[in-house]
C-alpha positions in Angstrom: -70.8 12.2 60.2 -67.2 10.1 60.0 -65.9 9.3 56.8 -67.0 5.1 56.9 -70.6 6.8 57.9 -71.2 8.8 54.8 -73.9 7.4 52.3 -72.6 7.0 48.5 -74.8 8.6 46.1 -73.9 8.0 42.6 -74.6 10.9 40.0 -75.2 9.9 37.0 -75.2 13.4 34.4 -73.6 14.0 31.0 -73.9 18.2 32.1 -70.2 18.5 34.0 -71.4 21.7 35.9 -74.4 19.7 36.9 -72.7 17.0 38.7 -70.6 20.0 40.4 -73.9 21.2 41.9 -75.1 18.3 43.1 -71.4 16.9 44.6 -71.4 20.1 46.4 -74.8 20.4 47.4 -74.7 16.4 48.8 -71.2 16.7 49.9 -72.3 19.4 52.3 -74.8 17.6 53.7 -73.0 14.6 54.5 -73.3 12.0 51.2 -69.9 10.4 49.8 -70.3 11.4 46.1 -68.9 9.6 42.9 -69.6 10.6 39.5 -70.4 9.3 36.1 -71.2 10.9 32.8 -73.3 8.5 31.3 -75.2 5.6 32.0 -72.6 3.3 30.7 -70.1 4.2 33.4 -72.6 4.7 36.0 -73.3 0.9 35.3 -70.1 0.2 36.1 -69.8 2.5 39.2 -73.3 1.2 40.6 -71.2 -2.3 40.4 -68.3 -1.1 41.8 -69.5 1.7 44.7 -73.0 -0.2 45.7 -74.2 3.3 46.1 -77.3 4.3 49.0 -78.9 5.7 45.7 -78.5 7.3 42.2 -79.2 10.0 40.7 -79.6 10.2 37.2 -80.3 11.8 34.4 -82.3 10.9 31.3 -80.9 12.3 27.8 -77.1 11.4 28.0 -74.8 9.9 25.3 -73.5 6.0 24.9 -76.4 4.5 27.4 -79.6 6.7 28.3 -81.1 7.1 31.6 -83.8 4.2 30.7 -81.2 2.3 29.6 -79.4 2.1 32.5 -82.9 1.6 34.8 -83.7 -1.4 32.6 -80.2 -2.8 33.1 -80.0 -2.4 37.4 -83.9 -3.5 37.3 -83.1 -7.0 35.9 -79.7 -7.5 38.3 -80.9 -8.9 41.1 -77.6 -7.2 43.2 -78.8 -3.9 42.0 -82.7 -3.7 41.4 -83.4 -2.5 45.1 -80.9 0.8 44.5 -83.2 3.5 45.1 -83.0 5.9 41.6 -84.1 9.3 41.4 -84.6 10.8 38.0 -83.6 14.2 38.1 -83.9 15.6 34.4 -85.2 18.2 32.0 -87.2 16.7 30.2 -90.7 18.1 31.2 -92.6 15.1 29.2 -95.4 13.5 30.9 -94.4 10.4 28.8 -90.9 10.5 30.6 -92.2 10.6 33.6 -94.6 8.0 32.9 -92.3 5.6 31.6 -89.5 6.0 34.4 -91.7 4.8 37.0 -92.5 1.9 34.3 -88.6 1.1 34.1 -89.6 1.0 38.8 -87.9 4.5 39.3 -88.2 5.8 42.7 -88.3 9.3 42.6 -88.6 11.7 39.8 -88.0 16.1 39.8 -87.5 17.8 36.9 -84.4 20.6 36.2 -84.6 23.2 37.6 -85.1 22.2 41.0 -84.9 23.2 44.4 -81.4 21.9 46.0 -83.1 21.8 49.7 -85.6 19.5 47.9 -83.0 17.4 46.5 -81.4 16.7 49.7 -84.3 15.8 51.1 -85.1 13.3 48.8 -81.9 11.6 49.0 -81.9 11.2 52.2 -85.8 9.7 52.2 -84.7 7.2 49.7 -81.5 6.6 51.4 -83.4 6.1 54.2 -86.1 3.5 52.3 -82.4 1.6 51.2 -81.1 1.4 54.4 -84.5 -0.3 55.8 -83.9 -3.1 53.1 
């Protein structure tokens, strides 16, 4: 895949070793990954990189992950980012209530990376047919 190719995925993660994980687990299959730490600066990046999707977290400092879904919902630039929750929180209610705030996708930590790069590229896939 050439460099102007690769997808962006935004990761969206307070955890630091997280975001490792999943650069390195997307990077190798081919995603352009950028990085924030909580949903106040991945508002920003979402502006700034127009990612192929994000995936974020739910429990973070500054803005939480349904803060953030509420925020790209209402821009009409960013509502049709595809968002995978990835989190571990193993609430029904979160669940429940991310696909309220229109999330795409939802796994909970731990989770299989195989199944993670799947996913991406599915909803990757569902962006790029927008």
């Amino acid at each position: 895949m050439s460099e102007a190719a690769k997808p962006r995925i935004l990761v969206i993660e307070d955890d630091p070793d997280l975001r490792t994980i999943v650069r390195l687990q997307l990077g190798s299959a081919g995603y352009e990954i950028h990085e924030a730490e909580n949903g106040a600066e991945g508002y920003e990046a979402i502006q700034r990189e127009m990612p192929a999707c994000v995936i974020l977290d739910l429990m973070m400092p500054v803005m939480d992950g349904f803060g953030f879904l509420k925020r790209v919902r209402s821009s009409l630039i960013l509502q049709d980012v595809p968002v995978l929750i990835l989190t571990a929180s193993e609430d029904e209610r979160n669940r429940t209530r991310s696909f309220q705030y229109q999330a795409d996708a939802y796994m909970s930590k731990p989770y299989d990376l195989k199944e993670l790069t799947r996913e991406v590229g599915r909803l990757c896939a569902l962006k790029h047919q927008n």
